[in-house]
Each structure stands twice: as C-alpha cells, then as structure tokens.
C-alpha positions in Angstrom: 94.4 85.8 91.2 96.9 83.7 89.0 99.9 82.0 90.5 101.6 84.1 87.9 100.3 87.6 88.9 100.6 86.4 92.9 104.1 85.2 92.4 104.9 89.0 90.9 103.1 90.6 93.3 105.1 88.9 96.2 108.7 89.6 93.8 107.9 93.1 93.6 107.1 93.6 97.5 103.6 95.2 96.5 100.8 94.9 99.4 97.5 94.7 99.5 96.6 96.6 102.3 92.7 95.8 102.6 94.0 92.2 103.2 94.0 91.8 107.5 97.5 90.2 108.2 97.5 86.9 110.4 98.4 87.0 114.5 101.4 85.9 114.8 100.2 83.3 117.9 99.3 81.6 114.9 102.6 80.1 114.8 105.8 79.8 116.5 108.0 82.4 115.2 110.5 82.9 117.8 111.4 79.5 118.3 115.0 78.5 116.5 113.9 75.2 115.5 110.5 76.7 114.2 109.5 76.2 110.5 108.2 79.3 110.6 111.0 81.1 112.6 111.0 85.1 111.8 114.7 86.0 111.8 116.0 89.6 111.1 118.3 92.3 112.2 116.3 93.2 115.5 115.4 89.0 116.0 118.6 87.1 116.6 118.2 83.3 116.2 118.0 82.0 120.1 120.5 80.3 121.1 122.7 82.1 118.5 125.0 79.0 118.0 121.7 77.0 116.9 122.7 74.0 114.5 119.7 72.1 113.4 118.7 68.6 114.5 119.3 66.7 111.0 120.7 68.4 108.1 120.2 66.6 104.3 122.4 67.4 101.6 120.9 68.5 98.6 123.3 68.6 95.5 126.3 69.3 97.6 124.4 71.8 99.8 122.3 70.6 103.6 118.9 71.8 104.8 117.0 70.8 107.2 115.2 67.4 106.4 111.5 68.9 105.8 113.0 71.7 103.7 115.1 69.5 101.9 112.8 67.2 100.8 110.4 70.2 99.8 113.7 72.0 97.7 113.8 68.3 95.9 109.8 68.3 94.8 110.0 72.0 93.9 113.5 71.5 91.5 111.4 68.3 90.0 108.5 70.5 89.4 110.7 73.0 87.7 112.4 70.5 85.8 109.2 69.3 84.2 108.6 72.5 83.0 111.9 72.8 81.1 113.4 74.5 84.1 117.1 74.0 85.8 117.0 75.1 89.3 120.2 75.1 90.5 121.3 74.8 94.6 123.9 77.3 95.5 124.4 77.8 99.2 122.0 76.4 101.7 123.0 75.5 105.2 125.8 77.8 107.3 126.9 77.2 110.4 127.8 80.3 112.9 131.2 80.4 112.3 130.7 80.1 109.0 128.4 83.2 108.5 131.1 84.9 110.2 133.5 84.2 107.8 131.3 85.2 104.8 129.9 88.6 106.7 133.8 89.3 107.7 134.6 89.1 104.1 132.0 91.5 103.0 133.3 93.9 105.4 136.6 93.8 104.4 135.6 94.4 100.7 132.7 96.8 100.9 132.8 98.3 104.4 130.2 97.2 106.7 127.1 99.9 105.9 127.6 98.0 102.4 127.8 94.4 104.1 125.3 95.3 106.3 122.9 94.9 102.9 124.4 92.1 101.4 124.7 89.8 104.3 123.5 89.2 107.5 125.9 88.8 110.9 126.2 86.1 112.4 122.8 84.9 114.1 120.8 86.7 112.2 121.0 84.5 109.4 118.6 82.3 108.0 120.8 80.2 106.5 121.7 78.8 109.7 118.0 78.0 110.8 118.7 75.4 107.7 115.6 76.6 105.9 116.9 78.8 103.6 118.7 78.1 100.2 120.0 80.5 97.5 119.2 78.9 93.9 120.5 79.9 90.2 120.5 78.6 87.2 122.4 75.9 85.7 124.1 78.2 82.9 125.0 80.3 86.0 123.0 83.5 84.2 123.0 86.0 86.6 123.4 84.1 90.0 123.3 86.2 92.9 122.8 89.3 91.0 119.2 91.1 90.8 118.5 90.0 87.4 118.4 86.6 88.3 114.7 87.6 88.5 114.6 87.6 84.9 116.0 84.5 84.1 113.9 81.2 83.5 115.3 79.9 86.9 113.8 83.1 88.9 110.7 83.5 87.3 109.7 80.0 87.9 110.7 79.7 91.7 108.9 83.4 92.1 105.4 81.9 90.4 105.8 78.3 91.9 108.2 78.4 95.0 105.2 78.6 97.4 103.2 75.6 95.8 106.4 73.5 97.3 106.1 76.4 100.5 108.9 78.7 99.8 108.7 82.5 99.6 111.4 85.2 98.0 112.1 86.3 101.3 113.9 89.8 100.3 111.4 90.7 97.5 112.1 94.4 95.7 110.7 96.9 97.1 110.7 96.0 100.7 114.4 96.9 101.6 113.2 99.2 104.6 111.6 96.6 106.0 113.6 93.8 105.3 117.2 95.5 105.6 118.4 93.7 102.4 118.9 94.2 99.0 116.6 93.0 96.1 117.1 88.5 96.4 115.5 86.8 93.8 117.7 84.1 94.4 117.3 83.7 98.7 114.4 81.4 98.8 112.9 80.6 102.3 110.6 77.1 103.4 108.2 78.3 105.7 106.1 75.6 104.7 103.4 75.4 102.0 99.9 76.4 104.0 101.8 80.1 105.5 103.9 80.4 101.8 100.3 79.6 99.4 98.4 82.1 102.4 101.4 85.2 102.0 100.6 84.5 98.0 96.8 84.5 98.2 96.9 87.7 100.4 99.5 89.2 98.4 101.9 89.7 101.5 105.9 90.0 100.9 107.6 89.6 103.8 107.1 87.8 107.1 107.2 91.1 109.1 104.4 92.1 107.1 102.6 89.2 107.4 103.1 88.6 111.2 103.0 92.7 111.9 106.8 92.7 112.9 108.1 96.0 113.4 110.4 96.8 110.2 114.2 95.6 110.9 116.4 97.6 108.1 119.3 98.2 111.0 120.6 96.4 113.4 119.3 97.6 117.1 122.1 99.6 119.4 
C-alpha cells in the first residue's frame, strides 16, 4: 500500500479487519508520561494535574521535547514539498483546558462541547504530545475541511513518517467521542504511527482493543 492510500485510509477511519491488532503490553499506555499514552473519555490522564517534565516551544506553541523535535522534522519535510504547516495550539495545562472546555459549554451547551473538546484530564494536549496544525493562509483551520487543504493532505499522507497519527479520523466518532480533526495531530512515535498506517488502523482504541469511549463514564 502507498503512503498516499494508507494516509486516507487512516483519515477516513476505515479498518481492515483481517489485520490482528497489537497487545497492548506492547507498550505503556496508561502511564501519563508514556509516548504512547491512550487518553480518552473513560481514561483520565493519571495524576490529572500531570505537567510534563520539559516542554519546547515550537513557533509560539510547547510540546514535549521528543514531540517537538519530531513536529520540527515533519514541518521541514512539508516545507520541501511546497507545504506550510502551521502550529496552532499545542501544549495546555489543566486549568487551562478548563477554561477552553468552560467556554464551549457556555456557547454550545455541554452535549455540543462534549464533541468539540475534551474536559479537563482527558486531554491530550496536556500529555504535551498533541498539536493542532493549519495552514499558513489560515484556509479552513479548525474546520473539517482542513482535510482538503494542501496543509491536511500532507500531514494525513506524511504525519506518521515523522510518527504522528490524525487521532480523530472521520468515521470513528463512536469510538473516539469526537468530531471529524484533520487538524489534531498526535506523536506516538514513528515505529506505532508507520505500524497503525501499514495495518490500516485509525484509532489507538482500535489498535490497542480499547473499549470505544464516545461518553464520558457515570
């Protein structure tokens, strides 16, 4: 399979089901500080005030220091393929997922939020992994169509070659619990992000065989 056919399999959510998913003893996902930490509305971050060790700033945004020197290699990639990524949010503390999820609330209700953003905890932006991206022209950031803009298609095709996944890929919002995010890229490092690609896997809880988390437990 091509990178380009992989990287829309993985953007569209679609599975390959004769493909054997991997244990997750393989790795450490319930760790905090783990690369490979699975966090989702039934898996709160542990402890839920986590702050990573060392934070890097990438372009006005921080990650943590493996993921931001792995955001700077894939946005050089890009770039020598004609391609502006662009880094919008990446690091958030507790308080200040808070804030954002609060604010979603407020506007949409919280069923609505509930989609949009995560509560605080269950973010990955605070495991410091996780950064949203657009485009330099600002096409269509944080919208759905982002997908379809230079930007999107790239990170979708390349993003695990640097070990990043889409990690809320279309299609999987039952599982996932979020709406379609071309944008939300997640470093889970480059052997798990190239071995989700190759076996045509979309999300982590599909690719560990995590229980689906669209709501929140009672």
């Amino acid at each position: 399979m091509t990178g380009a056919v992989a990287g829309l399999v993985l953007s569209l959510g679609l599975i390959a089901p004769s493909v054997p998913a991997v244990a997750a003893t393989n790795y450490d996902i319930d760790s905090a500080s783990s690369q490979q930490v699975v966090v989702n509305k039934h898996r709160a971050l542990n402890p839920a005030s986590y702050v990573p060790a060392t934070l890097v700033r990438v372009q006005g945004e921080r990650l943590r220091a493996e993921a931001a020197d792995a955001y700077k290699q894939l946005a050089k990639a890009a770039k020598a393929d004609g391609v502006n990524i662009m880094p919008i949010s990446g690091y958030r503390s507790f308080s200040q997922q808070a804030s954002l999820y609060d604010s979603y609330v407020r506007q949409y209700g919280q069923t609505t939020a509930d989609t949009l953003a995560a509560r605080p905890g269950h973010s990955e932006h605070q495991t410091g992994l996780a950064m949203d991206i657009g485009n330099a022209s600002g096409t269509c950031a944080l919208q759905a169509c982002f997908a379809s803009t230079p930007a999107g298609q790239w990170a979708a095709e390349h993003g695990p070659e640097h070990g990043f996944i889409i990690r809320y890929p279309a299609g999987a919002e039952d599982i996932t619990g979020y709406t379609y995010e071309p944008w939300h890229l997640r470093y889970v490092g480059k052997a798990l992000a190239l071995d989700m690609q190759t076996r045509q896997m979309a999300t982590l809880e599909q690719y560990f065989e995590l229980e689906a988390a669209p709501d929140y437990l009672p």
